[in-house]
Structures are given as C-alpha cells and as structure tokens.
C-alpha positions in Angstrom: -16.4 -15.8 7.0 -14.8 -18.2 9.3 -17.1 -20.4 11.4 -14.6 -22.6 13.0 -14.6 -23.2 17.0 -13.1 -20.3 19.4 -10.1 -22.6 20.3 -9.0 -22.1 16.3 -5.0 -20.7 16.3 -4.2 -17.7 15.2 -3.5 -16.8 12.2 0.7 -17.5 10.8 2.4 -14.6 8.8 2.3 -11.6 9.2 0.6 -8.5 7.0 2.1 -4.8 7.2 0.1 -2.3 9.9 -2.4 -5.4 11.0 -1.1 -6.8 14.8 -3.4 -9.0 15.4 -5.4 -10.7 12.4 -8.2 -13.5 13.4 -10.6 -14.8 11.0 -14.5 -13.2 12.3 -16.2 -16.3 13.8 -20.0 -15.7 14.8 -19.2 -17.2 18.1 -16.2 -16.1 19.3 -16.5 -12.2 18.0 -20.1 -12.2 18.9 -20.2 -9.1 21.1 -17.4 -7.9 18.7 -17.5 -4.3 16.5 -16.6 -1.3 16.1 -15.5 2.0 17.4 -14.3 5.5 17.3 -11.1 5.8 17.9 -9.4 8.8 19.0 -6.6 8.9 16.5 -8.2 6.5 13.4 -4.4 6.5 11.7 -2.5 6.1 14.2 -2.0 2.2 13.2 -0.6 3.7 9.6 2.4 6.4 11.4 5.0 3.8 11.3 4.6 2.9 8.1 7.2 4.5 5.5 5.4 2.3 2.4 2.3 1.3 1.6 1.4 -1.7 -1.2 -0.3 -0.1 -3.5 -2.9 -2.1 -6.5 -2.1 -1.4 -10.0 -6.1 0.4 -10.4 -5.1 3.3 -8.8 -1.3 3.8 -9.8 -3.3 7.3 -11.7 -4.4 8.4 -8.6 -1.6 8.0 -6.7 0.9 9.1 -9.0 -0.6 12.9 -7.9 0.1 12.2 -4.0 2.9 9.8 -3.9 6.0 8.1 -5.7 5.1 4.7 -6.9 7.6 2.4 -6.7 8.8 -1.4 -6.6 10.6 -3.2 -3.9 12.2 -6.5 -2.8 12.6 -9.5 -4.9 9.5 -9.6 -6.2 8.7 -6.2 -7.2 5.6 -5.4 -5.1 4.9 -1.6 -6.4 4.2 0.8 -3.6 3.3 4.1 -2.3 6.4 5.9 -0.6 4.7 8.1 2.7 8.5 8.7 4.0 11.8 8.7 3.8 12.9 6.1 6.9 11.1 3.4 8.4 9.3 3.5 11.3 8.1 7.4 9.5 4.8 8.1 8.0 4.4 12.1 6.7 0.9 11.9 6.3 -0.2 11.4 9.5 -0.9 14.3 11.8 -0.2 14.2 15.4 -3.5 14.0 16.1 -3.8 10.3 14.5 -5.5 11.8 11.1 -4.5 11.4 7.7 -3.6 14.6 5.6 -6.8 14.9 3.7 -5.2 16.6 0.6 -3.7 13.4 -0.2 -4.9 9.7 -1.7 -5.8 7.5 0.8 -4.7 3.9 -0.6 -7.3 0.8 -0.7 -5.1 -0.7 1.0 -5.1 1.4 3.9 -8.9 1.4 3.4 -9.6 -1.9 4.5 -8.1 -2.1 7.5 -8.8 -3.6 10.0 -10.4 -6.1 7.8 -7.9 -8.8 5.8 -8.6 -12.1 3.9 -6.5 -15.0 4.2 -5.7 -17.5 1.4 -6.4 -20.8 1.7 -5.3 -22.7 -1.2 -5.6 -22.4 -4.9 -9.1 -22.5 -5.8 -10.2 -22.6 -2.2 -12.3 -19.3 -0.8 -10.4 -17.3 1.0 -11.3 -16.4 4.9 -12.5 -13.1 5.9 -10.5 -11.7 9.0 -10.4 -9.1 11.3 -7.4 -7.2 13.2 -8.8 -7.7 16.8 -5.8 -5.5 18.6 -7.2 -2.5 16.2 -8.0 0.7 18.1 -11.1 0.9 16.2 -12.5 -2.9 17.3 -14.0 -3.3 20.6 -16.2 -5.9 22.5 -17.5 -3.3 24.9 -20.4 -1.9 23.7 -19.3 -1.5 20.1 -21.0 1.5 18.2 -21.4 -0.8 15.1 -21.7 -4.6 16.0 -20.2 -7.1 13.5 -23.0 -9.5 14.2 -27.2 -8.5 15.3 -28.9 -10.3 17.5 -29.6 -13.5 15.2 -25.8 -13.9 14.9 -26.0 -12.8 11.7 -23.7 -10.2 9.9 -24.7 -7.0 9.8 -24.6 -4.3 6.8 -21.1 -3.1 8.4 -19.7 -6.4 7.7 -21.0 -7.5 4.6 -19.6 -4.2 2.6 -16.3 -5.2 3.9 -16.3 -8.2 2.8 -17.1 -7.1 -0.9 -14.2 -4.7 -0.2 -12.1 -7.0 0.8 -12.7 -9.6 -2.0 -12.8 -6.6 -4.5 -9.5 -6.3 -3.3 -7.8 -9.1 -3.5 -9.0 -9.6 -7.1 -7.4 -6.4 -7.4 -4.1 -7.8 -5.8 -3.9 -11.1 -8.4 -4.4 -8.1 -11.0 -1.2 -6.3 -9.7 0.7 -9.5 -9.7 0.1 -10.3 -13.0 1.1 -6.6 -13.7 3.7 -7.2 -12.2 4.9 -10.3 -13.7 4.6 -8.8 -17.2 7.0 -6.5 -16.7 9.5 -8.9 -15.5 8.8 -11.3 -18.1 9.6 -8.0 -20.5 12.7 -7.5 -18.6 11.6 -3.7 -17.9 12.2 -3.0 -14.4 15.7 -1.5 -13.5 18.0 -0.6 -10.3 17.3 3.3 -9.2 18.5 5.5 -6.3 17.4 8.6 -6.1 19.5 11.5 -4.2 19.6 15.2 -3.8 22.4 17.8 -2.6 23.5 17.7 0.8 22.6 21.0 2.4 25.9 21.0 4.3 28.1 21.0 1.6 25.8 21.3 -1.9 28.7 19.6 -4.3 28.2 16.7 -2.8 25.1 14.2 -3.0 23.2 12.6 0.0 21.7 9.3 -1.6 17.5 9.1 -0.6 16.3 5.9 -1.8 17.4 3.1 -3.6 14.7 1.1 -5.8 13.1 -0.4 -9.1 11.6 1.0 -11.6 11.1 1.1 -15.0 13.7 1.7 -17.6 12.3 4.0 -19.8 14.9 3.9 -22.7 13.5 -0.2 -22.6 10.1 0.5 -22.6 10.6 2.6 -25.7 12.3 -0.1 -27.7 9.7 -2.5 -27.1 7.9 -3.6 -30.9 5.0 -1.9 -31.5 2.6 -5.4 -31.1 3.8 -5.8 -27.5 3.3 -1.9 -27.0 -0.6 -2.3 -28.3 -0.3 -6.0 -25.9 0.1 -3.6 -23.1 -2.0 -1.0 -23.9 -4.9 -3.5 -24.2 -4.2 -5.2 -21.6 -4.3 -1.5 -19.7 -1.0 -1.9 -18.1 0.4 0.9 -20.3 -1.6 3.9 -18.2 -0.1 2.5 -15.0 3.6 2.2 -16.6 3.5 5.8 -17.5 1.5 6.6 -13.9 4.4 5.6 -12.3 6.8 7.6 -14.3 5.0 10.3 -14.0 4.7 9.4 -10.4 8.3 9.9 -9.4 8.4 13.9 -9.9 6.4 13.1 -6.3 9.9 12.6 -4.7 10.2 15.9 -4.3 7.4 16.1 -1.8 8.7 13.5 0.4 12.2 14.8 0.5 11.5 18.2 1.2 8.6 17.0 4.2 11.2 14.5 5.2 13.8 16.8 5.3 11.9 19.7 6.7 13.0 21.6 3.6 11.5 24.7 2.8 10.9 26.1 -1.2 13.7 28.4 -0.2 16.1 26.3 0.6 19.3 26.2 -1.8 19.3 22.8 -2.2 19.4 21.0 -5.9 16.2 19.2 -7.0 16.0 15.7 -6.4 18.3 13.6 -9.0 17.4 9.8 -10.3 19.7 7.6 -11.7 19.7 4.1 -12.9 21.9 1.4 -10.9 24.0 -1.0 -13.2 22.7 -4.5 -12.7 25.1 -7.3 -10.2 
C-alpha cells in the first residue's frame, strides 16, 4: 500500500472498467471506504470482454466463449457481441447469477500497479467507483489508528493472488505462441433476412486444433504437466458458448430458423 504524500499524480495508463485508479494512501483516503451501491455492476454494462486468468478457463468455458485478442493474445471472456454491450447485466445493475463471475471482475475496485521488475507492486483503489465513498463509508478502508482494516487486507491478498495469476496466464500464453498454436477465426451464423447468406459475428484467435494434434507426444506430456493442456481443451470446448451470446445478442429465440453458429479458420497475412 502506497504511503506517499496526497499531492502524488495519478496514476498513467489506463485498465478496462476502472475510471479512476489511485494507489490507497493512509492519509489521503483516510475517511475513505465503502458502500452499497444501488446498481453493484453497473461499472461492468459497457464491457463486451472481459480478461480472463488461465485458472479458471474450466469454469468459464460453461458460461462464456474464451478467446484471444490483439497482438498479444490476452484470452478473454466474450459477455457480447458489440462494444459498449454487456448481456449479463440486468437493468437493474446486477449480474445474471446463473453465470461465472470472472476474478477479474471480482476485484474491482481494487487494482495493483507494477512498479518495476522485482519491485512490489502498489495496491490501488478506483476512487470514481459507485461503491467507494468518503461520506460515512459502511466499511472504512482504514480504523481509527490509520491502520487497514480486515476489508482491505483480504483485498490485497486478492489482488496479489491475482496478479500471480496474471504472470501465470502470460506465460500460458507465451507457450502457445512459441508452439505456433494459435490461428485466425471468425465466427458467423445465417442472416435471418435472407438464410443463404452469412452475417460474420466475431473475428478472433484461437487454437488450431488440427496443430495441437500433431504436436510430439513429449511436448503433449510438457503441457499436460505443466497444466496448460486442461485450459487448451477448456477453451475449445468453450466456443460451443457462442451460441448463447449470438442468440441473447441477437434476441433470437430457440425457434428461430436460423443455422447454428459456424467457425472457420482465417488464412494467415
């Protein structure tokens, strides 16, 4: 936790769904904590994706598609089908409890920042959260000693569990790019105007199966020790999901007429 003197800067960068972010200084968040808020997810409706850790890929897998984006393949949870679009979240600011509720998600509004190789990171805190105040908070980040109180010292073993988890992902991640596994998808269904032709979803990686297959056995039993072969085939397994965003997304019902959900592998540029 960051003890530095209230005229430290804000935080530079930016992390999805926090507004916000300042490291949790005794001083400066003393009358600081939390609160209620009326609609606890509304900070989550805009979000379409959600970065997910490889230690719950199984979990997920029965809510959500999990899937990698952008240059360097960060795997997510898809919650919709356009940004600014989040099907999980009610109108009333709550998350549909019959589905996984990422770590990521979790832990807001706390954060960590890095500070270096081999340097401790800093605990932070989204201060522009609904659910932190500094009137009369329900449950005070700091007691009357200035000391943090229970509310604050499981979040920051939450936090820190988590971004052990996160170096775990990346090095997850990095295996599979260093085995050349992941491939181009889109994924698209038929239009329900005209059903001969295809309306294209999403477009993003995954892996390519018919690779993963031909891979010698000794990397195969590398994998599987090193448990990234349960998350490989959770997020194969994870993409027969796409038919639960499409047809929330599209406000399909079981009855419509409308071909399953088709995914096909991009050729490389």
């Amino acid at each position: 936790m960051a003890d530095a003197a209230p005229e430290q800067p804000r935080l530079s960068g930016q992390v999805p769904l926090y507004r916000n972010p300042q490291p949790l200084n005794r001083e400066t968040h003393k009358s600081y904590g939390l609160k209620a808020p009326k609609k606890p997810y509304e900070f989550l409706r805009e979000a379409h994706f959600v970065p997910a850790i490889v230690g719950e890929f199984g979990i997920a897998a029965g809510s959500f598609p999990v899937i990698f984006v952008g240059e360097k393949r960060v795997p997510v949870v898809v919650m919709g089908l356009r940004q600014g679009e989040n099907l999980f979240v009610t109108e009333d600011g709550q998350f549909d409890p019959n589905f996984m509720l990422p770590a990521f998600i979790r832990r807001y509004p706390f954060v960590s920042a890095s500070n270096g190789a081999d340097k401790p990171a800093t605990f932070c805190v989204d201060i522009d959260a609904d659910s932190v105040t500094d009137k009369n908070p329900e449950i005070p980040f700091f007691d009357e000693n200035g000391e943090p109180t229970q509310v604050i010292n499981q979040a920051i073993e939450f936090v820190s569990a988590f971004e052990q988890d996160a170096r775990t992902t990346e090095l997850f991640v990095q295996r599979l790019m260093d085995l050349d596994l992941f491939e181009r998808k889109e994924i698209s269904v038929a239009d329900k105007a005209d059903p001969t032709k295809q309306q294209k979803i999403a477009e993003y990686f995954g892996i390519d199966e018919k690779k993963l297959l031909a891979l010698p056995s000794e990397t195969v039993m590398e994998l599987r020790d090193a448990g990234h072969l349960g998350a490989i085939y959770a997020h194969l397994v994870s993409l027969a999901r796409w038919d639960r965003i499409i047809q929330l997304g599209l406000g399909m019902t079981n009855d419509d007429p409308i071909a399953p959900p088709k995914t096909k592998a991009k050729a490389k540029k």
